[in-house]
C-alpha positions in Angstrom: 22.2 3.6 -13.3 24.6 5.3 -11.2 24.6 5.9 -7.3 24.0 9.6 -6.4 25.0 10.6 -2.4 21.7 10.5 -0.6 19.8 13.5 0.3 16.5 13.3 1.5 13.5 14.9 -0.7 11.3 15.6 2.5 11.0 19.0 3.6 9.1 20.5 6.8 5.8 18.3 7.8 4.2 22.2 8.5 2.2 20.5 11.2 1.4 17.1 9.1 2.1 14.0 10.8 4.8 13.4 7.9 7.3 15.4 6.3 5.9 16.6 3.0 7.2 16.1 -0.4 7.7 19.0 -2.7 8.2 17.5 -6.0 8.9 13.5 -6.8 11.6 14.3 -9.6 14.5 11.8 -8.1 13.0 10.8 -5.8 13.7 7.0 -5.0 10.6 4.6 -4.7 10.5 1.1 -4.2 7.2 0.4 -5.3 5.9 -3.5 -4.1 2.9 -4.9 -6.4 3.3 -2.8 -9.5 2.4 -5.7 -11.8 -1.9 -4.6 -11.8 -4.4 -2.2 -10.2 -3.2 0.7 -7.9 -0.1 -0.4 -8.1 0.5 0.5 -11.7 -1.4 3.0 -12.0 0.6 4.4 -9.3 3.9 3.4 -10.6 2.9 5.0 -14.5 2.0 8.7 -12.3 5.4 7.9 -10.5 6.9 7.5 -13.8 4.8 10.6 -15.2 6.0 13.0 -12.2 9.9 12.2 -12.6 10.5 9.6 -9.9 13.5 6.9 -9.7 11.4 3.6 -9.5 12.0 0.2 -8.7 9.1 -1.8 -9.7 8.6 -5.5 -8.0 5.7 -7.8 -8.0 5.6 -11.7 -9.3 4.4 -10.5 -12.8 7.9 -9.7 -14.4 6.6 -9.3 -18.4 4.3 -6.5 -16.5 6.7 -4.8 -15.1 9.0 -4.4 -18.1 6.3 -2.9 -20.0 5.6 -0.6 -17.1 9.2 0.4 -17.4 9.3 0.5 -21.1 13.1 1.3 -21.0 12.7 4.0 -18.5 16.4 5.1 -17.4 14.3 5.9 -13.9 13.2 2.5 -13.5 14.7 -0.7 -12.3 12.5 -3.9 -12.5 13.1 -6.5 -9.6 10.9 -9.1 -9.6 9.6 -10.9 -6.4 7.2 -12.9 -4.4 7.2 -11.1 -1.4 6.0 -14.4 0.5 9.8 -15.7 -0.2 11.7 -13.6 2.5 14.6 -14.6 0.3 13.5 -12.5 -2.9 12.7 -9.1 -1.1 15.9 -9.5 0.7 18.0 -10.2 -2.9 16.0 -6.8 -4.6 16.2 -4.9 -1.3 19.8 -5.4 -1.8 20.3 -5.2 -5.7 18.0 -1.6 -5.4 20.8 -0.5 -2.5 23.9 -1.1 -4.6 22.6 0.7 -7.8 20.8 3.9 -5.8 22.5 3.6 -2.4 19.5 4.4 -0.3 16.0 4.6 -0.7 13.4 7.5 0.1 10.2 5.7 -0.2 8.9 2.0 0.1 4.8 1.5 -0.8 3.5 -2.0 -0.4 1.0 -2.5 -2.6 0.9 -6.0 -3.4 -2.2 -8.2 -1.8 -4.8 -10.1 -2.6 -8.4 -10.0 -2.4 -10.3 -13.0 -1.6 -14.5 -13.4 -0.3 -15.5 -15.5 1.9 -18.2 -16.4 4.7 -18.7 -19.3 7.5 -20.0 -21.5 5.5 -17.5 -21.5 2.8 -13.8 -21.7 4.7 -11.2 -22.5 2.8 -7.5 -23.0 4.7 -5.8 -23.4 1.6 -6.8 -20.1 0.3 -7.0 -18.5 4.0 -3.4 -19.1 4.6 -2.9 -17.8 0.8 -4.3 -14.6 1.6 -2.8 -14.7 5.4 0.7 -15.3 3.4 0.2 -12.5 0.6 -1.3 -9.7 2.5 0.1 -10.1 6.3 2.9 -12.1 6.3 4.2 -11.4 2.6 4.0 -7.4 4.4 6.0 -8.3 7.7 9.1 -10.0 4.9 9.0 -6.4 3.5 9.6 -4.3 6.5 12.1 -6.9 8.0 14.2 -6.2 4.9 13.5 -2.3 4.9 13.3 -1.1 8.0 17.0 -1.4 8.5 17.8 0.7 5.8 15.3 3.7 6.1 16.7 3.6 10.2 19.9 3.8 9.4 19.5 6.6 6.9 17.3 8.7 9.7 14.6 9.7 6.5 12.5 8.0 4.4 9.2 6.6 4.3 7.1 3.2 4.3 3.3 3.2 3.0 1.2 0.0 3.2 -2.3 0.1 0.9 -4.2 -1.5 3.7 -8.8 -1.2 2.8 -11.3 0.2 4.5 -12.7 -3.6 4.9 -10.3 -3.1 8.0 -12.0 -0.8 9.7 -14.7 -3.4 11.1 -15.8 -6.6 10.4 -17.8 -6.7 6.7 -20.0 -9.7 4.9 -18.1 -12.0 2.9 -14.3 -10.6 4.4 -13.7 -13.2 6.9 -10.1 -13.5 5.7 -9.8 -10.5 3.8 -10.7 -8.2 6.4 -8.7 -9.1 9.1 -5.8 -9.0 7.2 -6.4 -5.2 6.4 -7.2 -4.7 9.9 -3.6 -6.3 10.9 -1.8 -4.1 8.9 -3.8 -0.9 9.9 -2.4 -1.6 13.0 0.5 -2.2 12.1 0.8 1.1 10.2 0.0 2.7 14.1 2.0 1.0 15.8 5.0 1.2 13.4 3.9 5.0 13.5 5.1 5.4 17.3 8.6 3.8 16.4 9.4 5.4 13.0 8.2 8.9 13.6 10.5 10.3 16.3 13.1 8.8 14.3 12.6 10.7 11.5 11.1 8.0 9.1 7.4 8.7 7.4 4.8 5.9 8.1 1.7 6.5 5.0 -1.7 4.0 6.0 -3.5 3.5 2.8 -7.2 2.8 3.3 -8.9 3.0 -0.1 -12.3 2.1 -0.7 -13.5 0.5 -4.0 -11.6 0.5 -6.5 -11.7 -1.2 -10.3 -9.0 -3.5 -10.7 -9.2 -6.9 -11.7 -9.2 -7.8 -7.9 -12.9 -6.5 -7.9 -14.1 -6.7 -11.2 -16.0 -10.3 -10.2 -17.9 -8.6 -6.8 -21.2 -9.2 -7.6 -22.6 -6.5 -5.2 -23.2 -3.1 -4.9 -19.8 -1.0 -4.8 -20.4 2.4 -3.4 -18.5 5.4 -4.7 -16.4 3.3 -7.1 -13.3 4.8 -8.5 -10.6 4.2 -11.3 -7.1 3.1 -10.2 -5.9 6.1 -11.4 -7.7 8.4 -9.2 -6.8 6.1 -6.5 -3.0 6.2 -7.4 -3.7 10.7 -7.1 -5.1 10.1 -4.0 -2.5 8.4 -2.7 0.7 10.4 -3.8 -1.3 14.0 -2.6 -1.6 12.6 0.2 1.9 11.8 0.8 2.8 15.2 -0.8 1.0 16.5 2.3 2.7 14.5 4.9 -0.4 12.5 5.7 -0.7 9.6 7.8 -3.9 8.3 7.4 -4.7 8.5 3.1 -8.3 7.2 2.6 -10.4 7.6 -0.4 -13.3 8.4 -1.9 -13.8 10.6 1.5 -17.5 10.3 0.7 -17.8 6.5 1.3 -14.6 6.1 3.4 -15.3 8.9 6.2 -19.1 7.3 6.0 -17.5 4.0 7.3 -15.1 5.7 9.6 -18.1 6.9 11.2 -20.3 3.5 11.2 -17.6 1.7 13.0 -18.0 3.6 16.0 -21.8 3.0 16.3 -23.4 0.3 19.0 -23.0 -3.2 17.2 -26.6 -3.6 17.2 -26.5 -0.5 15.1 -23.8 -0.7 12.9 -24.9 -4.9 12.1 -28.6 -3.4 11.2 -26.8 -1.1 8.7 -24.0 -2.4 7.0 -27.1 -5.2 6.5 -29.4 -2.8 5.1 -27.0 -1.1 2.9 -25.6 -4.3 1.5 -28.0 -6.8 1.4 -26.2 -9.6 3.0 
């Protein structure tokens, strides 16, 4: 695969809080998790659309069938808890393309959990995978999309973020971490010309909840979740969430009085 001279593929936000995206033939994503779920299903409409990929995750037999000798692709296999291994790809991915337009970090890992069932073992797991395994990422990337003055970073945070949810108590605050993360990163990256993309999806069926044994409202397919998520970048949007019918429905609980929003989310779940 041979470098090209890097141009950006963003165009005009037209009043978005991103630069929009006309069409994703060529253009250069680093795609973090790509093994399972959204992430694949994001990387095979990636694939579909004419993108340049790099696909990482642990799962490295996945990722070459993902690929399936795809001249667009490279696969660069990780653990994105080993600062070491996103810093070697990171720089593998810069000397074949020379820069990179787009980094989404979709790897994480979905755990329940209540009080009277901690775990540390698997709360640091989760606290390494999802927050810390995230921070490993952007140390290694943000560098490169500064320096380049373009580009953009996503992070598929959940809308078990937005407040506190039965059996999240690991889960959850991870995904409210990194939505903060996304806004605050937002302030720095945006008057430098750099795309920030918060990822908020509901539920969705991948093998991560394929064991809930509740109720999951407005459940969609990780295809329509990996739609959502490139339209939305298309558009130059910061905040991406999805179904809107269950995620703006949350958006609103959370700014209830607790004594409200506790009595609901109860009644609505069960727990």
């Amino acid at each position: 695969m041979t470098q090209r001279a890097p141009t950006s593929p963003f165009v005009d936000s037209g009043g978005a809080m991103n630069p929009r995206i006309r069409s994703w033939k060529g253009v250069r994503v680093w795609l973090i998790g790509a093994s399972t779920g959204i992430g694949a299903a994001t990387a095979s409409l990636l694939l579909s659309k004419g993108a340049q990929l790099a696909l990482s995750a642990r799962n490295a037999s996945a990722l070459q069938a993902l690929a399936d000798n795809n001249l667009q692709s490279l696969v660069l296999p990780l653990d994105i808890t080993q600062h070491a291994d996103v810093q070697k790809a990171h720089d593998h991915l810069l000397s074949a393309w020379g820069s990179i337009d787009i980094v989404l970090i979709v790897a994480g890992v979905y755990n329940e959990m209540r009080a009277d069932s901690i775990d540390m073992a698997v709360v640091n797991q989760v606290l390494d995978i999802n927050l810390r395994g995230t921070f490993n990422c952007i140390d290694v990337v943000l560098p490169t999309l500064l320096k380049q003055n373009y580009g953009g970073i996503g992070m598929v945070s959940s809308v078990a973020g937005f407040s506190g949810l039965p059996k999240a108590l690991v889960y959850g605050p991870t995904k409210a971490a990194l939505i903060n993360l996304c806004e605050s990163l937002y302030f720095d990256l945006n008057r430098r010309g750099n795309a920030v993309y918060l990822i908020n999806p509901g539920f969705v069926k991948t093998p991560a909840t394929a064991n809930n044994d509740f109720a999951m409202p407005a459940l969609i397919s990780a295809e329509e979740a990996a739609k959502e998520i490139l339209t939305g970048i298309e558009q130059g949007q910061f905040h991406i969430h999805f179904p809107k019918r269950f995620t703006n429905w949350l958006r609103f609980a959370r700014l209830l009085p607790y004594r409200w929003y506790f009595y609901l989310i109860h009644k609505v779940t069960g727990l």
